[in-house]
C-alpha positions as CSV (number, residue, x, y, z in Angstrom):
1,X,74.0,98.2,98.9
2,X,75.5,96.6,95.7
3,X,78.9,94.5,96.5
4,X,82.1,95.7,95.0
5,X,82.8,93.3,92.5
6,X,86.7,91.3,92.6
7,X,89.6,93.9,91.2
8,X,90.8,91.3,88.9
9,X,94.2,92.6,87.0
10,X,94.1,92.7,82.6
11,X,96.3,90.9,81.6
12,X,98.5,93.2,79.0
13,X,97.1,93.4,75.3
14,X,99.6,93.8,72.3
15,X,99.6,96.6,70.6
16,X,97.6,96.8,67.3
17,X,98.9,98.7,64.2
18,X,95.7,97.6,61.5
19,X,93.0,95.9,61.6
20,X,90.1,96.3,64.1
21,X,91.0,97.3,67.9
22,X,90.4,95.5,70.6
23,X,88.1,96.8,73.0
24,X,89.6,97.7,76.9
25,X,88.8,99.3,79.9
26,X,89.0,103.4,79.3
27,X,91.7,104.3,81.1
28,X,94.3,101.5,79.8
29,X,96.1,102.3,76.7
30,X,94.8,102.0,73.3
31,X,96.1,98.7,71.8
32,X,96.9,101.0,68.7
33,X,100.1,102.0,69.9
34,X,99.0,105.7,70.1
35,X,100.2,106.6,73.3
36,X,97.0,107.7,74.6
37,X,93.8,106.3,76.9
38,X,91.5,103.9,75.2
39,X,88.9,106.3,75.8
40,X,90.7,109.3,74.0
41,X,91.8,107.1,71.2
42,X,89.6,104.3,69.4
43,X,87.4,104.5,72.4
44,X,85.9,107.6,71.4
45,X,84.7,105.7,67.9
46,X,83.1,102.7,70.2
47,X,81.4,104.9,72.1
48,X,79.6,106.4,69.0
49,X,79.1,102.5,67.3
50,X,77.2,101.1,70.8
51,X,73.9,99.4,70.0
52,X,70.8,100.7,71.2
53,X,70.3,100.2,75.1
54,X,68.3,97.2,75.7
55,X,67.0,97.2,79.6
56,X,66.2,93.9,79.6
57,X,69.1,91.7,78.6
58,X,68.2,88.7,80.2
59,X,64.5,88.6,79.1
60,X,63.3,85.4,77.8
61,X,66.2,83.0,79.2
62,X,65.6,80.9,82.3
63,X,66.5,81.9,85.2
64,X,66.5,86.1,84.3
65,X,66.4,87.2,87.8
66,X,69.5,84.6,88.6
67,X,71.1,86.0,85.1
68,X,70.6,89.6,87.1
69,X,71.8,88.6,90.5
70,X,75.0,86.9,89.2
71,X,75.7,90.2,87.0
72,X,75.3,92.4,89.8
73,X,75.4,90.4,93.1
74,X,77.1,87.5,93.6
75,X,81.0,87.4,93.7
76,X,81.5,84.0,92.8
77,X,79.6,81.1,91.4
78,X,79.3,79.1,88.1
79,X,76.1,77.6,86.1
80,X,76.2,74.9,83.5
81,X,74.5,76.3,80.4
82,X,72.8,74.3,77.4
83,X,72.9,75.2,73.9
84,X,69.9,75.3,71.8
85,X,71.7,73.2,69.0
86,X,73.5,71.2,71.6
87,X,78.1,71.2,72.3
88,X,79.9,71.1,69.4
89,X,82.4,68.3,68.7
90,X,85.1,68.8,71.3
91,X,83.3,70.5,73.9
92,X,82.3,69.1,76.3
93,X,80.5,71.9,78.6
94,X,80.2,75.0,78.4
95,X,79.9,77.4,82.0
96,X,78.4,80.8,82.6
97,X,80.8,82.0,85.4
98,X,80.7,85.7,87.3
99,X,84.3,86.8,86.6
100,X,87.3,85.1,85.2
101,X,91.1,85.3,86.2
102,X,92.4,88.3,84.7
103,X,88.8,89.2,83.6
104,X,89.1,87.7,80.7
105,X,85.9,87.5,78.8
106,X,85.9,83.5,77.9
107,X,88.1,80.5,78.0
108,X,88.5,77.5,76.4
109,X,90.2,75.0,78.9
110,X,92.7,72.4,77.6
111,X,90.1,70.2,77.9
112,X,88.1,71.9,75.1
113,X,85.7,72.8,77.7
114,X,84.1,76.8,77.6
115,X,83.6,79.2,80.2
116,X,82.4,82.8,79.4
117,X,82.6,85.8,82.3
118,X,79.6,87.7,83.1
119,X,81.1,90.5,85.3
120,X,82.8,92.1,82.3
121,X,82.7,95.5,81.1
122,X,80.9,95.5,77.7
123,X,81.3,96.8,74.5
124,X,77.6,97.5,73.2
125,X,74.2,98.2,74.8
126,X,73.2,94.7,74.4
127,X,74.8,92.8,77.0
128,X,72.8,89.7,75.9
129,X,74.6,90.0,72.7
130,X,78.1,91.2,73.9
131,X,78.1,87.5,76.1
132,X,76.7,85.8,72.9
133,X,79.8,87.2,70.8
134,X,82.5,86.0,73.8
135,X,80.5,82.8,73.5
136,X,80.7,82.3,69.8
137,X,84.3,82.9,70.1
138,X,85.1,81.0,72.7
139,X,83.6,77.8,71.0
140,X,86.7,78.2,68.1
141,X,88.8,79.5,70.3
142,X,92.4,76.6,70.5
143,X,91.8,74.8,73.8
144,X,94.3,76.9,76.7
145,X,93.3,80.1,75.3
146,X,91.2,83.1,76.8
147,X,89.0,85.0,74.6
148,X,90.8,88.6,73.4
149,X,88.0,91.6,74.2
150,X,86.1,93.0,71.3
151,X,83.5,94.8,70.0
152,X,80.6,92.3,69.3
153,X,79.1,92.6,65.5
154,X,75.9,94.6,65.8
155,X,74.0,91.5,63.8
156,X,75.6,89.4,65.8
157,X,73.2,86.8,67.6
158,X,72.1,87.2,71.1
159,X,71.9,84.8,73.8
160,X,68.3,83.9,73.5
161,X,69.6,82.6,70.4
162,X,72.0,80.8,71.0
163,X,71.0,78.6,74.5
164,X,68.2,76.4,75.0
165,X,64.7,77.9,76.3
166,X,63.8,75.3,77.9
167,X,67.5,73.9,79.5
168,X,68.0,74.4,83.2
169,X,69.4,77.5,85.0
170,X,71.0,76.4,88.2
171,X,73.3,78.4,89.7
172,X,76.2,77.3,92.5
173,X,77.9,79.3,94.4
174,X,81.0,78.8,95.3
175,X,82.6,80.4,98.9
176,X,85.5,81.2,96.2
177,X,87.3,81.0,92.9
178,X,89.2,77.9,93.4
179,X,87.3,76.7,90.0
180,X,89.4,78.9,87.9
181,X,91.9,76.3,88.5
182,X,91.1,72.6,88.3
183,X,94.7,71.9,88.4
184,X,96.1,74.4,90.8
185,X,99.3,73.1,91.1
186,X,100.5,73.6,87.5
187,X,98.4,77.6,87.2
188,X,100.6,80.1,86.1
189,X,101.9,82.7,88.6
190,X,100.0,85.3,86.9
191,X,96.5,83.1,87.6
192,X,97.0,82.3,90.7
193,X,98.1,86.0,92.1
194,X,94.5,86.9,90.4
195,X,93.0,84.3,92.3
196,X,94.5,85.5,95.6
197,X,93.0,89.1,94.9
198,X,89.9,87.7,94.0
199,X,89.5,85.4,97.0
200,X,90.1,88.2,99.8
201,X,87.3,90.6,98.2
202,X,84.6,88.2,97.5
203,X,82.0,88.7,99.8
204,X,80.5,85.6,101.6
205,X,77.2,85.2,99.7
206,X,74.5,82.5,99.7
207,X,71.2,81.5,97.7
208,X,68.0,81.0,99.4
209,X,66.4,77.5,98.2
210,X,63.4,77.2,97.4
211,X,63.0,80.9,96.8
212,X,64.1,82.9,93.1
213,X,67.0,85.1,93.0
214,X,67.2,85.7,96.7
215,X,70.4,86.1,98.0
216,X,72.5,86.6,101.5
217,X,75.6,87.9,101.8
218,X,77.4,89.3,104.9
219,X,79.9,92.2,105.5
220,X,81.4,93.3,108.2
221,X,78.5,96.3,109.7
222,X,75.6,93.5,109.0
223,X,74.4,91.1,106.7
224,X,71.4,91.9,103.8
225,X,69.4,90.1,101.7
226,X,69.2,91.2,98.3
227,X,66.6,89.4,95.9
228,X,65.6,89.8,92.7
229,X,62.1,90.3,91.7
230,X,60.8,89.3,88.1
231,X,57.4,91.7,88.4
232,X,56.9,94.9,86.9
233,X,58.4,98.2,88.7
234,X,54.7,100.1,89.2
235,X,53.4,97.2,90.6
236,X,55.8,96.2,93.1
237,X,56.5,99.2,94.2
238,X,52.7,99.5,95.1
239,X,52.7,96.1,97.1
240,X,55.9,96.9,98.6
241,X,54.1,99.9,100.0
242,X,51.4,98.3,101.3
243,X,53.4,95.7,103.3
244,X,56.0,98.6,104.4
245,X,52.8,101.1,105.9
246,X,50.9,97.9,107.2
247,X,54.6,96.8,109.1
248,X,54.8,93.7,107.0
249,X,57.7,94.6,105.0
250,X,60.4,93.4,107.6
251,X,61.9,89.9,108.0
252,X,61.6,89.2,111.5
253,X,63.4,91.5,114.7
254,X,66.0,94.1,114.0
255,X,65.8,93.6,110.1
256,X,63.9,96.3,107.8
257,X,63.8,97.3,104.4
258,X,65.9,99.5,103.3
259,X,64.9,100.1,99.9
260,X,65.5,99.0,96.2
261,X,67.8,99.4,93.1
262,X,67.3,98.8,89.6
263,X,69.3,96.2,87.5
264,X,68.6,95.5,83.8
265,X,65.0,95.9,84.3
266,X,64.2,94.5,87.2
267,X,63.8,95.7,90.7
268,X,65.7,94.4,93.7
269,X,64.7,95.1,97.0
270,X,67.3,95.1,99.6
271,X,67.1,94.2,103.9
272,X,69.3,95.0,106.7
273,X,69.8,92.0,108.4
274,X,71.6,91.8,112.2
275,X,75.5,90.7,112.0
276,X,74.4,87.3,113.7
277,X,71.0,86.5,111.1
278,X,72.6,83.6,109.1
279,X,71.1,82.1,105.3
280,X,69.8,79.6,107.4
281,X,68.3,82.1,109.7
282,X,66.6,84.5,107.2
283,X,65.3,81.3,104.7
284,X,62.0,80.9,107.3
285,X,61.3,84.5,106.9
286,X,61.7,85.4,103.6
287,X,59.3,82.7,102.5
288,X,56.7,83.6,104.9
289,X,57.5,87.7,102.9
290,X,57.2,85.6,99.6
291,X,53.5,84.6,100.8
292,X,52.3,88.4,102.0
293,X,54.1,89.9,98.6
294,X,51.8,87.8,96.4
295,X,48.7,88.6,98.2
296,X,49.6,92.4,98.0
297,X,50.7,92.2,94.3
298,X,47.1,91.1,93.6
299,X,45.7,93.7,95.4
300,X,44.1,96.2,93.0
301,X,42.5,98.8,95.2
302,X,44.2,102.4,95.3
303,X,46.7,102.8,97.5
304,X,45.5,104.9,100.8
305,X,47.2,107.8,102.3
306,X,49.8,106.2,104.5
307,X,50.5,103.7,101.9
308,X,51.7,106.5,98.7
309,X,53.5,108.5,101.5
310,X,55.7,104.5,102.5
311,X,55.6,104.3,98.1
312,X,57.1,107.6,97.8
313,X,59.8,107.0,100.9
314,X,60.6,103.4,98.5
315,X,60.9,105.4,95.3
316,X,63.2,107.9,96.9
317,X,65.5,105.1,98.6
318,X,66.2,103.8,94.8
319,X,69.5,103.6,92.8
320,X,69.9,102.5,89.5
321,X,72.9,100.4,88.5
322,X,72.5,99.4,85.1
């Protein structure tokens, strides 16, 4: 049910002989020089330093369930983010994107403007803090300049830190990642080969107005809906039942739900859509799903026979992928 994200090539690191090694994916080779995988190198050693696993990265910015569905979901959009203590001198913006060419973890443009990548593997159990540390980095980083992988400081700051509480989270997507390249005719061969790859596995994918974190995308079997759901697991699982063994669960003819999967904390329920049910088509629906749901969430009587046996049917249809 979750999308394959873009295969996006690394570009090659330089191999280290002291000081602290950069972190890469597991099966490259160690930056040391050794010869040998990350992961039976200086790997191992990360492995062993990773922070305690928080479940909840995103909790307490704006926008968490958008934060989730742009980790997980979404191939390719951007969102302008603000900072709690407002750009530094010489930036002018800085961008929350899903990936990056090369999957670089942050750039500073020529411009002195910042992007950081949110599809990236991580170095800690803290994503919240592994983006705060590419952020931080990226700010100093020379304009034209990615931002080298590496293991984020475990008293580093975090990103509830760092960005405004009360600053907008509006995310755009984008049909692909033409915004790696404001200037596409001067992008190095390298960037725009990435691009290219990028481009022909993104899958088409758009928000739902008016509704959170709900999101269409179509493949080539049938389209979904996959939306993200800010309300504790127990409890949605319950009204979720009570829709599903009362028929309410569906959005409209030929469309069901097919069940959930857990991402950073939250729950995200998942429908099978027919190849010709459009954004457009499903946005009717889905509200009219948002309006049941919150009448079944504040339902407190037990759950009847036919509703635990549609609960336990949901619990077994559930993956877990982060």
């Amino acid at each position: 049910m979750a999308k394959k994200r873009p295969q996006t090539k690394k570009p090659q690191k330089a191999q280290i002989t002291d000081g602290e090694v950069p972190v890469v994916g597991a099966r490259e080779p160690c930056p040391c020089g050794s010869g040998r995988r990350y992961k039976a190198c200086h790997g191992r050693a990360a492995a062993q330093a990773v922070t305690e696993l928080v479940h909840r990265p995103f909790e307490g910015l704006p926008g968490e369930c958008d934060w989730v569905a742009l980790r997980e979901l979404v191939p390719a959009a951007t969102v302008e983010l603000t900072l709690k203590d407002g750009l530094p001198e010489g930036v002018p913006s800085v961008t929350l994107a899903t990936v990056l060419p090369m999957a670089w973890p942050g750039l500073r443009r020529e411009d002195g403007s910042v992007l950081i990548g949110l599809q990236n593997d991580t170095s800690s159990g803290d994503l919240s803090r592994d983006l705060a540390d590419i952020l931080t980095q990226a700010l100093s980083t020379e304009p034209g300049n990615p931002v080298a992988a590496r293991r984020a400081p475990a008293d580093g700051p975090r990103l509830q830190e760092l960005l405004d509480p009360k600053g907008p989270f509006e995310p755009v997507v984008h049909e692909g990642f033409e915004f790696w390249v404001p200037d596409a005719e001067n992008a190095s061969a390298e960037v725009t080969a990435s691009l290219e790859r990028a481009n022909a596995a993104a899958i088409p994918t758009v928000k739902l107005p008016d509704l959170e974190a709900a999101y269409w995308c179509e493949t080539p079997e049938k389209n979904h809906l996959r939306w993200v759901m800010p309300h504790p697991e127990e409890k949605l699982l319950d009204a979720l039942a009570r829709l599903h063994a009362a028929g309410k669960s569906s959005l409209g003819e030929n469309t069901r739900l097919v069940g959930s999967f857990r991402a950073h904390g939250l729950m995200v329920p998942v429908w099978d859509l027919p190849t010709g049910m459009s954004a457009a088509d499903v946005e009717k629906p889905a509200a009219e799903f948002a309006e049941r749901l919150a009448a079944a969430l504040a339902d407190e009587s037990p759950l009847t026979g036919d509703e635990r046996r549609a609960r336990g049917g949901l619990t077994n249809r559930q993956v877990t992928l982060s």
